[in-house]
C-alpha positions in Angstrom: -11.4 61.8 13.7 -12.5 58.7 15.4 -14.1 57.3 12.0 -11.0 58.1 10.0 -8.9 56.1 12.7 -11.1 52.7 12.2 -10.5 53.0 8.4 -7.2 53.1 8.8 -7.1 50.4 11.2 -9.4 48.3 8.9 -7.3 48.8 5.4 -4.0 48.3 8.1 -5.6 44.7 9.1 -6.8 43.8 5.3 -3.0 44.4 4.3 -1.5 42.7 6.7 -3.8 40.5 6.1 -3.4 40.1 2.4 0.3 40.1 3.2 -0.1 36.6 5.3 -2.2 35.1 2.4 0.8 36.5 -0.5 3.5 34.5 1.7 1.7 31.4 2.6 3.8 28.2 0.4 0.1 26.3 0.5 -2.2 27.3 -2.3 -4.8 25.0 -0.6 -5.5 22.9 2.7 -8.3 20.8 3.1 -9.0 18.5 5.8 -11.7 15.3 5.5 -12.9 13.4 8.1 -12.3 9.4 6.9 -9.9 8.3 4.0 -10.6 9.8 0.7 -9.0 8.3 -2.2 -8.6 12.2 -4.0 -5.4 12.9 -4.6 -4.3 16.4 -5.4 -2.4 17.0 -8.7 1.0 18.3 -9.4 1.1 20.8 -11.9 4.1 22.8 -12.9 3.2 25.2 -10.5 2.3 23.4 -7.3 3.0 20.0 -5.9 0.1 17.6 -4.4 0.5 15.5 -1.5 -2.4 13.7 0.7 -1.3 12.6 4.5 -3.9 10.2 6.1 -3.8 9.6 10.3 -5.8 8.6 13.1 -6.7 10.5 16.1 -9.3 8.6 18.5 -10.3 6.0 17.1 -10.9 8.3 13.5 -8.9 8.3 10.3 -8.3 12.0 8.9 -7.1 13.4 5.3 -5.5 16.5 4.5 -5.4 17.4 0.8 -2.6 20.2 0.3 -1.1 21.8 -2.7 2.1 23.8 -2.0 3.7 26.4 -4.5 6.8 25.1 -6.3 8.7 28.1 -6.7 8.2 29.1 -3.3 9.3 26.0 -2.3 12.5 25.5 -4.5 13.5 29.4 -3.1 14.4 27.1 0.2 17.2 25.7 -1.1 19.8 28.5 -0.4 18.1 29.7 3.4 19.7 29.6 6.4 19.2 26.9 8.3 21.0 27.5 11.8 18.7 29.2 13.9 16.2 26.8 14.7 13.5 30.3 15.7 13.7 31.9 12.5 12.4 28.6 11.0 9.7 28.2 13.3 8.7 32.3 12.9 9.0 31.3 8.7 6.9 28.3 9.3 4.5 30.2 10.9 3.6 32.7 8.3 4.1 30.4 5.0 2.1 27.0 6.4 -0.8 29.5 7.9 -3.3 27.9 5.4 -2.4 24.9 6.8 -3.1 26.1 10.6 -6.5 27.9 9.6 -8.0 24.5 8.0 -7.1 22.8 11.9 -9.4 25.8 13.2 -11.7 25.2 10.9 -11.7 21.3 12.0 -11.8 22.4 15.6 -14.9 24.5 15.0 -16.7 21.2 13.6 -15.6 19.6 16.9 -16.8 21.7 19.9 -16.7 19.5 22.2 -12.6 19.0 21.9 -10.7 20.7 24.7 -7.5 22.2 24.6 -5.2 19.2 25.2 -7.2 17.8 22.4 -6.6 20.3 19.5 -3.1 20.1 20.6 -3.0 16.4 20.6 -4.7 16.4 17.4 -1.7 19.0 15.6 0.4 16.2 17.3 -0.8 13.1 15.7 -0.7 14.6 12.4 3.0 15.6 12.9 3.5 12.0 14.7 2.1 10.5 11.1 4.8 11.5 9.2 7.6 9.2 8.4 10.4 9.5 10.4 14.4 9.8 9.3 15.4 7.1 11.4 13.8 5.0 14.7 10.9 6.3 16.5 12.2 8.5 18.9 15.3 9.5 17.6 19.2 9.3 19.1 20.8 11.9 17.3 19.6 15.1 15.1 21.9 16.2 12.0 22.5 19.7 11.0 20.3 20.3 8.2 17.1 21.4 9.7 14.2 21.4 7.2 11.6 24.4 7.3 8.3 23.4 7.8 7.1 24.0 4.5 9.8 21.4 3.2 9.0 19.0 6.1 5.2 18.9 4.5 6.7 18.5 0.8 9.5 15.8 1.5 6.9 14.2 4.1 8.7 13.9 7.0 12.0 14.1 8.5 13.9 13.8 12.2 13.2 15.2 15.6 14.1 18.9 14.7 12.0 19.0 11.6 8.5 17.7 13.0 9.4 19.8 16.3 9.8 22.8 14.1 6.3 22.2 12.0 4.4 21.3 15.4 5.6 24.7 16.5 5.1 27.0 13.5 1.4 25.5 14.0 0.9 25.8 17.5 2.2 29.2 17.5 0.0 30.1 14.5 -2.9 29.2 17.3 -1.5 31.8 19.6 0.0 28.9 21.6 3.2 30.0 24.5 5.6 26.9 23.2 9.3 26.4 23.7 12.0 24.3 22.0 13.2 21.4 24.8 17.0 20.0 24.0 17.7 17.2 26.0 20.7 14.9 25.1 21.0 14.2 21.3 17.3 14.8 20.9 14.8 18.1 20.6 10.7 18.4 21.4 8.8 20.7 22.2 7.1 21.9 25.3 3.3 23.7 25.6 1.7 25.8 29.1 -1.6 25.5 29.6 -4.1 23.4 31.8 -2.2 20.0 31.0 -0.9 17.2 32.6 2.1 14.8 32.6 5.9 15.7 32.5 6.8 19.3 32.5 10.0 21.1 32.7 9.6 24.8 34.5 11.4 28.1 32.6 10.8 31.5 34.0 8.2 30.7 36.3 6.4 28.9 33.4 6.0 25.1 32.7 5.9 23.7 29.8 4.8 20.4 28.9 6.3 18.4 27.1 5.5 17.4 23.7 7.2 13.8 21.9 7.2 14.8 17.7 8.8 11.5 16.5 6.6 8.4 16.4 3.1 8.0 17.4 0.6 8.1 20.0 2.4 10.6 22.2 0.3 13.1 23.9 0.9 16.3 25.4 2.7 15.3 29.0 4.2 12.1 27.9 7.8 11.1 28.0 9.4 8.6 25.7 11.6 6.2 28.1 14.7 7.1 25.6 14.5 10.8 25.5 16.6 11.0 29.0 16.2 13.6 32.1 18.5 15.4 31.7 17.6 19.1 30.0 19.9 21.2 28.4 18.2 23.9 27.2 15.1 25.6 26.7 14.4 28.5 24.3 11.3 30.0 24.8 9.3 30.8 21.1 7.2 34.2 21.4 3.4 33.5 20.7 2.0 34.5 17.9 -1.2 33.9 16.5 -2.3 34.5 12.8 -5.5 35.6 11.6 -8.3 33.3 12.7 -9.8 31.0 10.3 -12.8 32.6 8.5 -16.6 31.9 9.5 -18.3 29.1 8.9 -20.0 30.6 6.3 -17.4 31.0 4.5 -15.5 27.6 4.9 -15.3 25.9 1.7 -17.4 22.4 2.3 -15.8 19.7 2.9 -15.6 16.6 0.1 -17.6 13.9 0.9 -15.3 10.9 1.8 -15.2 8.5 -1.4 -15.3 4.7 0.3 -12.9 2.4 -1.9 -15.3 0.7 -4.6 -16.3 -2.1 -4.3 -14.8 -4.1 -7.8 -17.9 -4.7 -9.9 -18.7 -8.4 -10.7 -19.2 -8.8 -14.6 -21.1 -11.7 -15.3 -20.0 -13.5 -19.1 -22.4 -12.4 -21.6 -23.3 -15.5 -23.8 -22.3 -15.6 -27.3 -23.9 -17.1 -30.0 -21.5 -19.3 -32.5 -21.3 -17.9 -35.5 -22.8 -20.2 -38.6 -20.3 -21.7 -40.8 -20.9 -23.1 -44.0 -21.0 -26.7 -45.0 -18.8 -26.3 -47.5 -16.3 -24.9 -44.7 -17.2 -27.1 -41.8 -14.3 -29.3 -40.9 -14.9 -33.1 -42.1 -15.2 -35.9 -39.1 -12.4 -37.5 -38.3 -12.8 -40.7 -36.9 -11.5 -41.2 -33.7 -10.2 -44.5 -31.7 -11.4 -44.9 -28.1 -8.7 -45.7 -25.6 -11.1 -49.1 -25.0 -11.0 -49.8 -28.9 -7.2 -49.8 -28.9 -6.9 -51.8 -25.5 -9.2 -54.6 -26.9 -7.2 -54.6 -30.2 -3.8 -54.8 -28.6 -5.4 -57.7 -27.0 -6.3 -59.3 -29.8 -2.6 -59.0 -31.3 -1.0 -60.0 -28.0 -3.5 -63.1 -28.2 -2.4 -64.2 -31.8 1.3 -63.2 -31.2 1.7 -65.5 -28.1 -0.4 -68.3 -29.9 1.3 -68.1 -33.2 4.8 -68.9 -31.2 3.3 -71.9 -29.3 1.6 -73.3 -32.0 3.9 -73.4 -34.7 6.7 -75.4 -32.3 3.7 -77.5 -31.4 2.8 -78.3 -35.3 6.2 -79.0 -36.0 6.9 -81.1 -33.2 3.8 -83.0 -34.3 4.9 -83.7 -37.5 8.2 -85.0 -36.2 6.4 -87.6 -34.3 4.4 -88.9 -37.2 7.3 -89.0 -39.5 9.2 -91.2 -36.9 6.5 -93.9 -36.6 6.2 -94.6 -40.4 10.1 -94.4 -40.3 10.4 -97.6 -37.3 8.1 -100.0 -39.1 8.6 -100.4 -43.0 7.6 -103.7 -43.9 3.6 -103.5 -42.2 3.6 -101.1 -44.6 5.0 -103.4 -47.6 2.7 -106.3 -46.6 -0.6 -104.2 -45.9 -0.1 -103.1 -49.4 1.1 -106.7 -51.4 -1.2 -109.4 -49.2 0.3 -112.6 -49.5 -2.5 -115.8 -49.0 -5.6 -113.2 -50.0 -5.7 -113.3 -53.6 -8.8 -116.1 -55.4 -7.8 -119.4 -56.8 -8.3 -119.8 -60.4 -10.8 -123.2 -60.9 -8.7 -124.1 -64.0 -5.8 -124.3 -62.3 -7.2 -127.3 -60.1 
């Protein structure tokens, strides 16, 4: 009897089980340790998206592929009780909460406040709606699943997928309104601010921007508390053994760009018949000295033409003034011989 009562319990697990896997929205999860440049593919099935943080002093990856058509049935949920989307976070993103076990496991030596503060910095990563910490929260609250696909949103979205994870760890965690603002509180062995429900304190736990660990309080959240709504815990099923992890990808560094020297190329041989004839070229020291040259003979030939006329002017005038030196140098008077006979 005893025997037929652990079979039962052992198909009951594997269906509820099987159940968990049939309603997770994430086909695959994979976190890497350092940036990898692999991007998951959208298909027209699932969508890819690739988130990349730090967490002391270490860059992580997550690779995810989400279902489409489970994502697209969103559209037309409710949206007003902020539980029910933490409870439907919980269940559909649990591929998402067994790959941070499976990350814890490679990290032993991480304590408590540091798997929470790890969940934390992913969430922090995210882009944000509006500022950092946020002054206001609208009415259209995202589900978790659609917080991971649209990547990001405001203060009740990132405080919804922080607690559908947490509580997926088995974690005690309660929603924290304070004025115009939401976050979300943790018990355990912390430190730092707390706010104490039912004999139970919860610490509190900053979503919106970054570096916010459990216990610390954001100067513009306020003081003042005005309610607290306690979210059962609720673990799912624990990641599987490590024999069974799927291995990690090796993290790609960014390539280096390849330098690509010039190969040399010999010039092809062209015929004589087609080589290109000479064509004679004047220097710029050639055309100087020959404009020179003309400058030289330009300014001469207008001096020396004046000069040549003036010249001839000159000797014009002086055979002009004296008329009669020239008569008697050419009919001399007393020089001719006297003829004998005529004595």
């Amino acid at each position: 009897m005893s025997i037929r009562y652990l079979i039962i319990l052992l198909i009951t697990g594997i269906l509820i089980n099987l159940n968990a896997f049939a309603n997770d929205a994430l086909n695959s999860v994979q976190i890497v340790e350092g940036i990898t440049q692999q991007r998951p593919r959208n298909t027209r099935k699932t969508i890819g998206r690739r988130y990349v943080w730090n967490f002391q002093g270490k860059h992580y990856t997550v690779l995810m592929t989400i279902d489409l058509e489970k994502y697209n049935s969103y559209s037309g949920k409710e949206r007003y009780d902020i539980p029910k989307l933490v409870e439907e976070g919980r269940t559909t993103i649990g591929n998402l909460t067994r790959e941070f076990q499976r990350t814890f496991k490679q990290n032993p030596s991480w304590k408590r406040q540091d798997r929470v503060d790890f969940v934390l910095s992913f969430v922090q990563s995210l882009p944000y709606t509006l500022d950092d910490v946020t002054t206001g929260y609208d009415e259209f609250r995202r589900y978790a699943v659609e917080t991971l696909i649209e990547g990001g949103g405001d203060c009740e979205d990132t405080t919804i997928l922080v607690a559908a994870i947490l509580r997926g760890f088995g974690e005690a965690t309660a929603l924290i309104f304070t004025p115009g603002h939401i976050a979300l509180g943790v018990t355990g062995n912390f430190t730092g601010t707390s706010v104490t429900y039912n004999g139970k304190k919860y610490y509190y736990c900053e979503t919106t921007g970054t570096g916010w660990t459990v216990g610390m309080l954001p100067a513009s959240s306020g003081q003042t508390i005005e309610a607290i709504v306690p979210l059962t815990p609720s673990a799912i099923s624990p990641a599987p053994k490590p024999n069974k992890v799927t291995p990690t990808l090796p993290v790609q560094p960014t390539p280096t760009p390849e330098v690509i020297e010039p190969t040399p190329q010999t010039p092809p041989v062209v015929p004589e018949s087609e080589k290109p004839k000479p064509k004679t070229q004047v220097t710029k020291t050639e055309t100087n000295v020959l404009g020179t040259i003309i400058t030289i003979l330009f300014i001469g030939g207008g001096i020396g033409i004046p000069l040549c006329f003036i010249l001839y002017r000159f000797l014009q005038n002086q055979i002009d003034d004296d008329p009669e030196e020239d008569y008697d140098a050419f009919n001399p008077t007393d020089s001719s011989p006297t003829d004998p006979l005529d004595q």
